[in-house]
ChimeraX commands (.cxc) that place a marker at each C-alpha (Angstrom):
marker #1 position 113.39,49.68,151.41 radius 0.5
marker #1 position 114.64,47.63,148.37 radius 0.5
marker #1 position 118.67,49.40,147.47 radius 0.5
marker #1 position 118.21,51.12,143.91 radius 0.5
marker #1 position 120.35,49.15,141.19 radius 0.5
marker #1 position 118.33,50.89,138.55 radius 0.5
marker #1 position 121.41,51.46,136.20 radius 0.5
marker #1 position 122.91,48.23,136.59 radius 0.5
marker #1 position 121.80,45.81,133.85 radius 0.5
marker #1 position 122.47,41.81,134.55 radius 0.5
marker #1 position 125.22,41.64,131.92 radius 0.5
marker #1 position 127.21,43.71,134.19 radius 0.5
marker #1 position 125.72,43.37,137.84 radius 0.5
marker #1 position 125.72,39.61,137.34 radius 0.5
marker #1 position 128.58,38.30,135.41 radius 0.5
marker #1 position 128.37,34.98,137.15 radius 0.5
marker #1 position 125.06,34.54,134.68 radius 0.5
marker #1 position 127.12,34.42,131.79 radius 0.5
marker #1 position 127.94,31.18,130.27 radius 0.5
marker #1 position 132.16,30.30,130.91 radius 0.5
marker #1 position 132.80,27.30,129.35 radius 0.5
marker #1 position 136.29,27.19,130.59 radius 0.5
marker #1 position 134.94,26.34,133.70 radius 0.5
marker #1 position 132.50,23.78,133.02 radius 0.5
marker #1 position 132.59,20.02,131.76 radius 0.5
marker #1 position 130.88,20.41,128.66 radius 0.5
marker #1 position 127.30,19.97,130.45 radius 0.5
marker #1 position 125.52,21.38,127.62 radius 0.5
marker #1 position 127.43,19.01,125.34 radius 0.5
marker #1 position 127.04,15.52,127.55 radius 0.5
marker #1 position 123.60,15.91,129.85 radius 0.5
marker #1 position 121.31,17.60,127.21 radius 0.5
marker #1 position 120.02,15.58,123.65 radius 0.5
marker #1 position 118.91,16.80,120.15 radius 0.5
marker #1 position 117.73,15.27,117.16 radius 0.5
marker #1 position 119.25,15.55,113.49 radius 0.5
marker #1 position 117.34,18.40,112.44 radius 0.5
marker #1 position 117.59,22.02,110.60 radius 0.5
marker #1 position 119.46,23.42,113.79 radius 0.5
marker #1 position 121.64,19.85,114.54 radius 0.5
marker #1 position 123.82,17.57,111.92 radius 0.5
marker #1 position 122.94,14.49,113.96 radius 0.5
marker #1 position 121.57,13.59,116.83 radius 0.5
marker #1 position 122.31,12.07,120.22 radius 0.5
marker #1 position 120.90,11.14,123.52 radius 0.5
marker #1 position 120.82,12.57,126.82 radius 0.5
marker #1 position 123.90,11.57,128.82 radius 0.5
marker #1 position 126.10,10.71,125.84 radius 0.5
marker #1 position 128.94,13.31,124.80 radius 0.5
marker #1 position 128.56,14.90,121.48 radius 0.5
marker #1 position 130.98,14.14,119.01 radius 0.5
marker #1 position 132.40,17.29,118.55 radius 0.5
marker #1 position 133.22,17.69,122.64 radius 0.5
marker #1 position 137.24,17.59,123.02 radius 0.5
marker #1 position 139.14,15.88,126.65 radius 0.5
marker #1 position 139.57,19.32,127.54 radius 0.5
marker #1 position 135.84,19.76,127.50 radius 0.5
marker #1 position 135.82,22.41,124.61 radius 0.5
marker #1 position 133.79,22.39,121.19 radius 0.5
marker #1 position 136.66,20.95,118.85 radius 0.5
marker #1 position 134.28,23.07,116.33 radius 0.5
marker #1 position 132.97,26.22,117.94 radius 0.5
marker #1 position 134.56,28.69,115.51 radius 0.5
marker #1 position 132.31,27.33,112.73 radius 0.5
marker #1 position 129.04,25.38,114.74 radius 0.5
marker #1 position 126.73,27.16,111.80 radius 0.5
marker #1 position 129.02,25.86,108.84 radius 0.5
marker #1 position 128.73,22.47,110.42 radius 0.5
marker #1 position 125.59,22.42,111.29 radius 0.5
marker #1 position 125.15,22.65,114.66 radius 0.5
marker #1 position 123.23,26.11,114.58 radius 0.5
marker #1 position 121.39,24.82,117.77 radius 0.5
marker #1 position 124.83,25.00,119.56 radius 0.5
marker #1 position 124.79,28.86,118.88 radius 0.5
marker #1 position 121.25,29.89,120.13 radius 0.5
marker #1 position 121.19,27.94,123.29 radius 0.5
marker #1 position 122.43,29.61,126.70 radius 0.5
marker #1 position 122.69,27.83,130.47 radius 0.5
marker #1 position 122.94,31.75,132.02 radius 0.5
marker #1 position 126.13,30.30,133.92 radius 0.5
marker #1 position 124.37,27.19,135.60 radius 0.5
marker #1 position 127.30,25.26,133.78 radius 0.5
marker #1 position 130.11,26.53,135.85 radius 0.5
marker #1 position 127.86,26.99,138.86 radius 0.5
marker #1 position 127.05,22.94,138.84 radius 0.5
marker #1 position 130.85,22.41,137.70 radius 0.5
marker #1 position 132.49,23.95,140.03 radius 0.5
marker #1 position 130.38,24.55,143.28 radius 0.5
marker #1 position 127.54,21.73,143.34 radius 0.5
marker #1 position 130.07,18.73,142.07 radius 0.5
marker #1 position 133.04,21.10,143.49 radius 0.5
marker #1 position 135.70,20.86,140.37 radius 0.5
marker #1 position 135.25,17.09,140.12 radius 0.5
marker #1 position 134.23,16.13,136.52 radius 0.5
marker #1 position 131.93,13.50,135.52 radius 0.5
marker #1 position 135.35,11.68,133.97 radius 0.5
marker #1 position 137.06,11.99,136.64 radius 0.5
marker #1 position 134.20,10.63,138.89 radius 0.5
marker #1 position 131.74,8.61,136.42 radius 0.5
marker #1 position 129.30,7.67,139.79 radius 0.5
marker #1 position 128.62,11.23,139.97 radius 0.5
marker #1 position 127.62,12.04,135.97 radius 0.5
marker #1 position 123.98,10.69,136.15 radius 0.5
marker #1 position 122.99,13.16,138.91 radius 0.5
marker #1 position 125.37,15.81,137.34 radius 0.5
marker #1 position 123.27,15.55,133.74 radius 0.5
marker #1 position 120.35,15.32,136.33 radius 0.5
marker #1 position 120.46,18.98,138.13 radius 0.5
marker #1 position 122.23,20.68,135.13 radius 0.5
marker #1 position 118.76,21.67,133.64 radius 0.5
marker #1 position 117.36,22.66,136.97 radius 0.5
marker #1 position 120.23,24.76,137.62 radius 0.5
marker #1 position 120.09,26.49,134.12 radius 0.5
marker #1 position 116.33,27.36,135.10 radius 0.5
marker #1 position 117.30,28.78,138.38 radius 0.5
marker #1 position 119.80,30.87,136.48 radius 0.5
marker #1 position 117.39,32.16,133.61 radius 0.5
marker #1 position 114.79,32.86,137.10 radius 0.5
marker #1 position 117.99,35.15,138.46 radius 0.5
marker #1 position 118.59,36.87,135.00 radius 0.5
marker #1 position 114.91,38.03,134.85 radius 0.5
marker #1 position 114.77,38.81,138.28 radius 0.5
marker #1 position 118.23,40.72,138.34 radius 0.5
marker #1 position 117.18,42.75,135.38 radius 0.5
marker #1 position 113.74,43.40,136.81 radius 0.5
marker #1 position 115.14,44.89,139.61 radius 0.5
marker #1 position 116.76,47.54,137.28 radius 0.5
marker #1 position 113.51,48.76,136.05 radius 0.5
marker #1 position 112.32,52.19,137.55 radius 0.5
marker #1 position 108.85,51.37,137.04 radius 0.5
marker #1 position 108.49,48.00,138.78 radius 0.5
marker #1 position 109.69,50.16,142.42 radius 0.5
marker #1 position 106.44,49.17,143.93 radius 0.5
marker #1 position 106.88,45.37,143.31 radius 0.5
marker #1 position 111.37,45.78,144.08 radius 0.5
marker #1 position 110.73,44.57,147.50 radius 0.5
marker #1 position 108.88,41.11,146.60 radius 0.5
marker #1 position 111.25,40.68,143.97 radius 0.5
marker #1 position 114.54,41.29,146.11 radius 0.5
marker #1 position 112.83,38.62,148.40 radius 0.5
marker #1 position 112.69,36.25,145.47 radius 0.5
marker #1 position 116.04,36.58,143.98 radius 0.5
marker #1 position 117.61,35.76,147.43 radius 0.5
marker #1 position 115.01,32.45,147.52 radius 0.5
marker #1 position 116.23,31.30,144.27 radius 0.5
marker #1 position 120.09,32.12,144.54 radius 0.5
marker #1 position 119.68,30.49,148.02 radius 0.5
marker #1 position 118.23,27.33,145.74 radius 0.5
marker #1 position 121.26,27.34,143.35 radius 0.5
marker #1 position 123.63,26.44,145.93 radius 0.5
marker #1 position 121.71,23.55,147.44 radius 0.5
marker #1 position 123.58,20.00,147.37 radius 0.5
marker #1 position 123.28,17.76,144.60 radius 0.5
marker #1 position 120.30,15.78,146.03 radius 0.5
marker #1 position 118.31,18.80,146.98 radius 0.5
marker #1 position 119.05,20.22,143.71 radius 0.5
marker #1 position 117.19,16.56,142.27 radius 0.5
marker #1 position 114.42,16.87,144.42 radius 0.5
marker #1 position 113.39,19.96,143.80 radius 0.5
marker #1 position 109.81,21.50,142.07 radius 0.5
marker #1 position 111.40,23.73,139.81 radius 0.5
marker #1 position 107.92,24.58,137.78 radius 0.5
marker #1 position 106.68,25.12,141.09 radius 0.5
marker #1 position 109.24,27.81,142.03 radius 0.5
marker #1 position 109.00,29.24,138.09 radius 0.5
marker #1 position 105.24,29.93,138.46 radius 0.5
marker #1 position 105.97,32.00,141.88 radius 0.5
marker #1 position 108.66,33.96,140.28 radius 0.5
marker #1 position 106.64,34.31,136.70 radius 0.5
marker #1 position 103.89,36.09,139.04 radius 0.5
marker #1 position 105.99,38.56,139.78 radius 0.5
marker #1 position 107.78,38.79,136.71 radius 0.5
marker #1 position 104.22,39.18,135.24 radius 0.5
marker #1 position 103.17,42.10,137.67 radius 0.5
marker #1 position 106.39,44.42,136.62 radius 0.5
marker #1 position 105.99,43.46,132.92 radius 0.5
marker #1 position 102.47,44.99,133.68 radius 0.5
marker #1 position 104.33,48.39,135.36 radius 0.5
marker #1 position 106.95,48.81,132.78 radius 0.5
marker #1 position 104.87,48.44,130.01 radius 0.5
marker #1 position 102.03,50.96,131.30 radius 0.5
marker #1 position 104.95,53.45,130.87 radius 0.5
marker #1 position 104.38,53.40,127.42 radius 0.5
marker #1 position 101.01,55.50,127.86 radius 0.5
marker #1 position 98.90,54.10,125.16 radius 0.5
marker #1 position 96.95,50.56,125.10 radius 0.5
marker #1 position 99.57,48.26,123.77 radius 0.5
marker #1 position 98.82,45.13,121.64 radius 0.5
marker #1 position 98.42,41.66,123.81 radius 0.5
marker #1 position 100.30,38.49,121.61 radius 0.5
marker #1 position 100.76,36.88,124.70 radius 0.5
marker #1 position 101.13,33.35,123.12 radius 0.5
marker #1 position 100.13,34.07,120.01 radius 0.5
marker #1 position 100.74,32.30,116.75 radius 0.5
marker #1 position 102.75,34.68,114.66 radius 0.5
marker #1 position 104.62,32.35,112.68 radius 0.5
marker #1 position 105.68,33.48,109.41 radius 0.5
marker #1 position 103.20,37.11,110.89 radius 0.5
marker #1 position 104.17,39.99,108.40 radius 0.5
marker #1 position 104.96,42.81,111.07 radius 0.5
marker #1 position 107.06,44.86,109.01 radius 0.5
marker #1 position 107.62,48.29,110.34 radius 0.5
marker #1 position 104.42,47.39,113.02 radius 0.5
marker #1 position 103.92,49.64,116.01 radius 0.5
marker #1 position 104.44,47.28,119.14 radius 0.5
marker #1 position 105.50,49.55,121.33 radius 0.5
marker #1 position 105.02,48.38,124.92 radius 0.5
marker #1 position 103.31,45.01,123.59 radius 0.5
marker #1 position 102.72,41.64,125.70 radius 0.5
marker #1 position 104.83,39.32,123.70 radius 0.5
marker #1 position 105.78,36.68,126.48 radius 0.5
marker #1 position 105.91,33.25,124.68 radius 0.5
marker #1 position 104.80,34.04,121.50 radius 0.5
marker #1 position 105.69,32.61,118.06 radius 0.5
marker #1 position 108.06,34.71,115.82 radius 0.5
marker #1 position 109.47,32.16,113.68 radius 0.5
marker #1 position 110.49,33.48,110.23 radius 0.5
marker #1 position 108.15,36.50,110.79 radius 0.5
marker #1 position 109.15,39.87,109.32 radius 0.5
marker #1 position 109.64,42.26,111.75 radius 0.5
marker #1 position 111.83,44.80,109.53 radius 0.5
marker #1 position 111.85,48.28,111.12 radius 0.5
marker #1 position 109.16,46.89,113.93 radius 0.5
marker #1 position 109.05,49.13,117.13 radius 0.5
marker #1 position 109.43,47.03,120.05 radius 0.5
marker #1 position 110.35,49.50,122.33 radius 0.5
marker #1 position 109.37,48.68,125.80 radius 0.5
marker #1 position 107.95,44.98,124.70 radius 0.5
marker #1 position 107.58,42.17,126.79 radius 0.5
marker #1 position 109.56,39.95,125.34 radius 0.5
marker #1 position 110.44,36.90,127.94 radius 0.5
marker #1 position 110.50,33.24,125.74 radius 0.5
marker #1 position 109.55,34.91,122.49 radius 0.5
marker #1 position 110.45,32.16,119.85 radius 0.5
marker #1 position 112.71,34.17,117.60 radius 0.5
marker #1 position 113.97,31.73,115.41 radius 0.5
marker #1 position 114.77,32.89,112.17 radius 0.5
marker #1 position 112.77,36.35,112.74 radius 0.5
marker #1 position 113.88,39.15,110.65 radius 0.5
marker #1 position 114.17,41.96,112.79 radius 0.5
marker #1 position 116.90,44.46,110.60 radius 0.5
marker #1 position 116.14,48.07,111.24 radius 0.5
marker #1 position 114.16,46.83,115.03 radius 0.5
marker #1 position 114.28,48.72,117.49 radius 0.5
marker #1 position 114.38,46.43,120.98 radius 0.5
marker #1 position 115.35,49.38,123.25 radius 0.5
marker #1 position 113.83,49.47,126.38 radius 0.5
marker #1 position 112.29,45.93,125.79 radius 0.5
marker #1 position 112.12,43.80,129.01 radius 0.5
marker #1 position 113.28,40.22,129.33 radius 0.5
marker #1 position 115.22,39.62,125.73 radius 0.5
marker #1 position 118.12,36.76,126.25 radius 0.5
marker #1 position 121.04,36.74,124.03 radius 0.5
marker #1 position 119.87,33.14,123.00 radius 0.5
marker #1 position 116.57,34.86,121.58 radius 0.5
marker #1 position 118.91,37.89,119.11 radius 0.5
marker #1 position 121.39,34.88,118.55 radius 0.5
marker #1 position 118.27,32.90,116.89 radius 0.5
marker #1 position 116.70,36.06,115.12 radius 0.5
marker #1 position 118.09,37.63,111.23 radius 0.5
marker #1 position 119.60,41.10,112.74 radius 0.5
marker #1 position 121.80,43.89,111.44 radius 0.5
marker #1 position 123.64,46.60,111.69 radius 0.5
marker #1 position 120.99,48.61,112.26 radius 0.5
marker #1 position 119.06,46.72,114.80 radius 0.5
marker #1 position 119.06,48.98,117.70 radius 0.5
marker #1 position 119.68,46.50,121.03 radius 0.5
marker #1 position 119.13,46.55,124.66 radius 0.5
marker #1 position 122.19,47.93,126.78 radius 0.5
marker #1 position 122.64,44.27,128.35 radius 0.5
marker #1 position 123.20,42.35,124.82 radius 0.5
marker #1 position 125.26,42.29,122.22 radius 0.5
marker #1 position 125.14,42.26,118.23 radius 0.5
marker #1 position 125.32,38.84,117.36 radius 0.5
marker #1 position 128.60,37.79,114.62 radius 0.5
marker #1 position 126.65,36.46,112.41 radius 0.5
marker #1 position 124.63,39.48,111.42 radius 0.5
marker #1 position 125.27,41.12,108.14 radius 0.5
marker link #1:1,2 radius 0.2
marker link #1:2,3 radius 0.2
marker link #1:3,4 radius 0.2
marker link #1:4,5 radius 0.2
marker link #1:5,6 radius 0.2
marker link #1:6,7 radius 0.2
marker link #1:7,8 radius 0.2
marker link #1:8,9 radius 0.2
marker link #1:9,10 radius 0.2
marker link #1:10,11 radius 0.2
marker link #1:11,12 radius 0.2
marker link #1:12,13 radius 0.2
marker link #1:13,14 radius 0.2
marker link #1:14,15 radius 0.2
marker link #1:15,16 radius 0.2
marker link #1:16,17 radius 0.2
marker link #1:17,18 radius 0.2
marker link #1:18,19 radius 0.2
marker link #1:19,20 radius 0.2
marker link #1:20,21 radius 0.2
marker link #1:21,22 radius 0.2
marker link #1:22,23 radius 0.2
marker link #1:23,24 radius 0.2
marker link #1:24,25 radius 0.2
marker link #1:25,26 radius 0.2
marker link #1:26,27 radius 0.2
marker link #1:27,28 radius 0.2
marker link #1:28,29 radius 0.2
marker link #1:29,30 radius 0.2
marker link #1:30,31 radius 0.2
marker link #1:31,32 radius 0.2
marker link #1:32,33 radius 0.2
marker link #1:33,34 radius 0.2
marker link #1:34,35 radius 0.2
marker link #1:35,36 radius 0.2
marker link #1:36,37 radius 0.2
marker link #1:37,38 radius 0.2
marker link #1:38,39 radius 0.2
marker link #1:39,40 radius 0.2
marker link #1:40,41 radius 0.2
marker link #1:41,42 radius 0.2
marker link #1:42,43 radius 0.2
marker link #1:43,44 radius 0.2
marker link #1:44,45 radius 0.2
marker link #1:45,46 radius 0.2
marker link #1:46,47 radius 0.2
marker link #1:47,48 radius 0.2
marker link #1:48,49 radius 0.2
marker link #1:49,50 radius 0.2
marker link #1:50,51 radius 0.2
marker link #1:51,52 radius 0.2
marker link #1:52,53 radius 0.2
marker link #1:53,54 radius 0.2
marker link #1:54,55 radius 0.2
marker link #1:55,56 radius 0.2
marker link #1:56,57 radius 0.2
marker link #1:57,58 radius 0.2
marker link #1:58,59 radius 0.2
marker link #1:59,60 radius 0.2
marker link #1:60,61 radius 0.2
marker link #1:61,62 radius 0.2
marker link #1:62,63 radius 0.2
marker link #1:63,64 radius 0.2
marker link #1:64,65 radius 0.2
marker link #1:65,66 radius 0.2
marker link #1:66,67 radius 0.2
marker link #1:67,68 radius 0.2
marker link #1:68,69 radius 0.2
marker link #1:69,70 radius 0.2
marker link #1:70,71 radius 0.2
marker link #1:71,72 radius 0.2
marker link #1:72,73 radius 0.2
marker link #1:73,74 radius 0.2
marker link #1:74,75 radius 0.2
marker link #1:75,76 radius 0.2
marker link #1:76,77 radius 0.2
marker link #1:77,78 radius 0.2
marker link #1:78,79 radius 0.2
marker link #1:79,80 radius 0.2
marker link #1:80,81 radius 0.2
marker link #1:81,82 radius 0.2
marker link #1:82,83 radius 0.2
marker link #1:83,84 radius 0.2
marker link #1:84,85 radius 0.2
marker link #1:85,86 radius 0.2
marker link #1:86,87 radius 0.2
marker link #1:87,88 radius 0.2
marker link #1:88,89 radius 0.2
marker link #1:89,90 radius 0.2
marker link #1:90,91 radius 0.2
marker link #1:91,92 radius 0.2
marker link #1:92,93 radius 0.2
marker link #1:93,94 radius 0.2
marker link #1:94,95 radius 0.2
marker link #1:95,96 radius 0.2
marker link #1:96,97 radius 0.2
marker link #1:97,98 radius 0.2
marker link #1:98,99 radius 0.2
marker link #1:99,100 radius 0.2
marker link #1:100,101 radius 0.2
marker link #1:101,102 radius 0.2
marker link #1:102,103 radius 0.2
marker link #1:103,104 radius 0.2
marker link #1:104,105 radius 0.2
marker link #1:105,106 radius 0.2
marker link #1:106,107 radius 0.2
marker link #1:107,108 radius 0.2
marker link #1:108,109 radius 0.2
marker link #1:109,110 radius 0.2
marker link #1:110,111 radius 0.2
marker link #1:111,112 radius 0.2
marker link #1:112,113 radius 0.2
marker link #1:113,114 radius 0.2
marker link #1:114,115 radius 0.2
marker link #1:115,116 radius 0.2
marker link #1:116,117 radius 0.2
marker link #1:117,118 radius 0.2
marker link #1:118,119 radius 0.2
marker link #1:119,120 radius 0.2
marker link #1:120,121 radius 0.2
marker link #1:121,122 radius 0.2
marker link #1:122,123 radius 0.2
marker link #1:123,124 radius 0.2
marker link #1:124,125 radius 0.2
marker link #1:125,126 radius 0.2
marker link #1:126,127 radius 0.2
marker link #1:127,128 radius 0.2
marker link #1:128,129 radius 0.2
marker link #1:129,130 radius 0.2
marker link #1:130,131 radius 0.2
marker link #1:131,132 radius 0.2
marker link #1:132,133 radius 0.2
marker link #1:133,134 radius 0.2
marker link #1:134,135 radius 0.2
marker link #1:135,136 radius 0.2
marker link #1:136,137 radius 0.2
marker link #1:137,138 radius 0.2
marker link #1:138,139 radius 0.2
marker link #1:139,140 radius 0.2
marker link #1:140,141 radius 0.2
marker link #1:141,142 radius 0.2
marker link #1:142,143 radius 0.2
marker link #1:143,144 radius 0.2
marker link #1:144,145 radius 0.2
marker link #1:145,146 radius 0.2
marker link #1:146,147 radius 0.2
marker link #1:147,148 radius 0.2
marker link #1:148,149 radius 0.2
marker link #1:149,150 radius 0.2
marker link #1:150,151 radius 0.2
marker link #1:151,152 radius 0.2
marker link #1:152,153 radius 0.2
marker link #1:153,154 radius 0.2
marker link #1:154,155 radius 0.2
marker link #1:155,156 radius 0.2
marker link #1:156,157 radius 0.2
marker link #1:157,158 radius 0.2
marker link #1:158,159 radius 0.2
marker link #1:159,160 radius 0.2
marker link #1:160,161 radius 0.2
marker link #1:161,162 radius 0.2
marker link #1:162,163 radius 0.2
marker link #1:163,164 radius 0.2
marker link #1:164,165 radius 0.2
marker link #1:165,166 radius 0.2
marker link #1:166,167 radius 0.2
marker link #1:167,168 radius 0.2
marker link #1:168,169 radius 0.2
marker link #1:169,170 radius 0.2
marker link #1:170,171 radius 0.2
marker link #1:171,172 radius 0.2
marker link #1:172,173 radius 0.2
marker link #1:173,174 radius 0.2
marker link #1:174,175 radius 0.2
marker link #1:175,176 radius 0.2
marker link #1:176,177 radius 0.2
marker link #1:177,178 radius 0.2
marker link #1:178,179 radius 0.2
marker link #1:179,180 radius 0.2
marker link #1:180,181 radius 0.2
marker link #1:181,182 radius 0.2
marker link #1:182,183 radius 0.2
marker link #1:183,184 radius 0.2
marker link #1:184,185 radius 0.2
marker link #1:185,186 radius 0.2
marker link #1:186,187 radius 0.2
marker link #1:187,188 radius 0.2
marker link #1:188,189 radius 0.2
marker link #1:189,190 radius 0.2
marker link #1:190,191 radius 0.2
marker link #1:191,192 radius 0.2
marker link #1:192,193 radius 0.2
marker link #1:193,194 radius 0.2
marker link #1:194,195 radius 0.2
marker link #1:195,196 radius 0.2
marker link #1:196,197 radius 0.2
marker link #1:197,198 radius 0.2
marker link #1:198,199 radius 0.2
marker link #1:199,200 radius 0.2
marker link #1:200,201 radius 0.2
marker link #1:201,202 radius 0.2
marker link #1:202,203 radius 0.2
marker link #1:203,204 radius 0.2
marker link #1:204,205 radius 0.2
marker link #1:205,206 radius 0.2
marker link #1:206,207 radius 0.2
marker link #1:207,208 radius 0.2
marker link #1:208,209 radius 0.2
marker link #1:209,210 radius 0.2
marker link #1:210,211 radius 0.2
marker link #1:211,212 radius 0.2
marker link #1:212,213 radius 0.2
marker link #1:213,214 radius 0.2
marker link #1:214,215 radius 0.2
marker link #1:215,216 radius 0.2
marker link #1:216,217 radius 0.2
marker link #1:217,218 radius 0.2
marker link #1:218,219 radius 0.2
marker link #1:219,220 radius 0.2
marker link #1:220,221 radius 0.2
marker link #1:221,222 radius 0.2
marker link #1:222,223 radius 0.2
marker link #1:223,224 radius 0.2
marker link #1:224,225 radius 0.2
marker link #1:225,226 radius 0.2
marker link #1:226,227 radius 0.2
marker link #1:227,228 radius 0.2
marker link #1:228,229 radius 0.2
marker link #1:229,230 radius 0.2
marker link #1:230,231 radius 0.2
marker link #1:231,232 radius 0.2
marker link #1:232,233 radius 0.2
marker link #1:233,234 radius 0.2
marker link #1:234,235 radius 0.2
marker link #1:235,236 radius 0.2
marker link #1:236,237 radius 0.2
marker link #1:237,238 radius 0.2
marker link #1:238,239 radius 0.2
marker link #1:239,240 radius 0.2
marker link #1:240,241 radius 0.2
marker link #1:241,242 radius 0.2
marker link #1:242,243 radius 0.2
marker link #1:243,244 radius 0.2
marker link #1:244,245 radius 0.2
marker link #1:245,246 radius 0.2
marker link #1:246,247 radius 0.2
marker link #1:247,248 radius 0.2
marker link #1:248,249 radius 0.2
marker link #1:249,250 radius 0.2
marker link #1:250,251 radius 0.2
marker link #1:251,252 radius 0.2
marker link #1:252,253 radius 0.2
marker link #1:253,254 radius 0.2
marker link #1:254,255 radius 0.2
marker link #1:255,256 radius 0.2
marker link #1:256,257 radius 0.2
marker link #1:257,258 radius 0.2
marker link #1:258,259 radius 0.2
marker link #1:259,260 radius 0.2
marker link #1:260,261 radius 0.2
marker link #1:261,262 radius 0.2
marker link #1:262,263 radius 0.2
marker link #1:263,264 radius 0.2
marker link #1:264,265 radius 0.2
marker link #1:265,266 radius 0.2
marker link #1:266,267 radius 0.2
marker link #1:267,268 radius 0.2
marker link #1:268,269 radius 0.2
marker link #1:269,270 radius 0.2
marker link #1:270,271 radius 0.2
marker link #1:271,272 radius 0.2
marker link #1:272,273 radius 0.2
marker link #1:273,274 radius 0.2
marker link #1:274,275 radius 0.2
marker link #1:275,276 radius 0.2
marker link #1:276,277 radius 0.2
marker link #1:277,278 radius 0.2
view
């Protein structure tokens, strides 16, 4: 029988899915790119070092990304896969240090931060009463992917990652289906949908499929998203002041980071309020 970790969200049963930048080399800074846009200053390729990255690997301007213009920086989230490829796939040896090893090093980064994002879900899946019948598959696939993470460097290369996703994302599918038939009524199905700009002030979505849908700029003032599937939700720019999100499966910090919050926004036990809220 699968052990009951009901009560223990992933921010605190699995602190080693937090980002810690103090013990990582900058991967997010060096391996990924972006192009001058709205949510970057300038842009840069994959492989070369951002300008703002220091010797000592920190952001020389992480107190004030947004002023800058780098509000990309503060909505993006590698769920710990930087100090997990830092520090246990390249063992503590930077790509500085040991330049042979930084092309593989940028390489795996971004399969690692998937297999981390897989373990979040998964983790906080597990804590959900109503996806009991399904705890057993899903124990079985958390131990397959953190058994993953901590392949070697070529493994980690080789890999299918999309191929491993889609097995987990069944499952993750199946207890999005059980949590949100707790809701007891027929919820609303966005499940990709184009809500762009969508005025949902105040709107009843209660136990709605949400998974991958388009939020950008939509107004979502006093919505009820209790018990909403929420998992890659584009919430750039989304109002949601006066939302309620408790009980909503699958939100990332990266998602509330992107979104137009307040003081009122009523959160999920395993996030915090963003600073930037008013």
């Amino acid at each position: 029988m699968s052990e009951d970790r009901t009560a223990a969200p992933p921010a605190e049963s699995r602190p080693d899915l937090r980002a810690d930048c103090s013990n990582c080399f900058g991967l997010c800074c060096v391996a990924l790119p972006f192009a001058a846009s709205a949510d970057f200053a300038v842009g840069k390729d994959a492989g070369k070092p951002c300008k703002n990255l220091r010797t000592d690997f920190r952001c020389g301007i992480h107190t004030r990304l947004r002023q800058e213009g780098f509000q990309g920086c503060t909505v993006y989230d590698c769920f710990g896969a930087g100090q997990q490829v830092s520090q246990v796939t390249f063992g503590g040896r930077d790509w500085r240090q040991a330049p042979e090893t930084s092309r593989q090093m940028f390489e795996v980064f971004p399969v690692v931060r998937q297999l981390h994002e897989l373990l979040w879900y998964l983790t906080e899946a597990l804590t959900l009463p109503a996806a009991r019948p399904v705890h057993a598959d899903l124990d079985r696939a958390l131990a397959d992917t953190e058994r993953l993470t901590r392949q070697s460097a070529d493994d980690l290369a080789g890999l299918d990652v999309a191929a491993h996703r889609g097995r987990v994302n069944e499952l993750l599918l199946r207890t999005s289906e059980l949590h949100r038939a707790t809701a007891g009524r027929r919820a609303r199905d966005h499940r990709g949908a184009d809500l762009i700009g969508a005025r949902l002030r105040k709107a009843d979505l209660r136990g709605a499929n949400l998974r991958g849908a388009y939020l950008i700029a939509a107004d979502l003032t006093g919505a009820d998203l209790r018990g909403a599937d929420l998992i890659g939700a584009d919430f750039r720019d989304a109002g949601i002041a006066g939302a309620d999100l408790t009980g909503s499966i699958f939100l990332t910090q990266a998602q509330l980071n992107a979104a137009k919050g307040d003081a009122a926004t009523r959160l999920p036990a395993a996030l915090t309020r963003p600073a930037h809220w008013s």
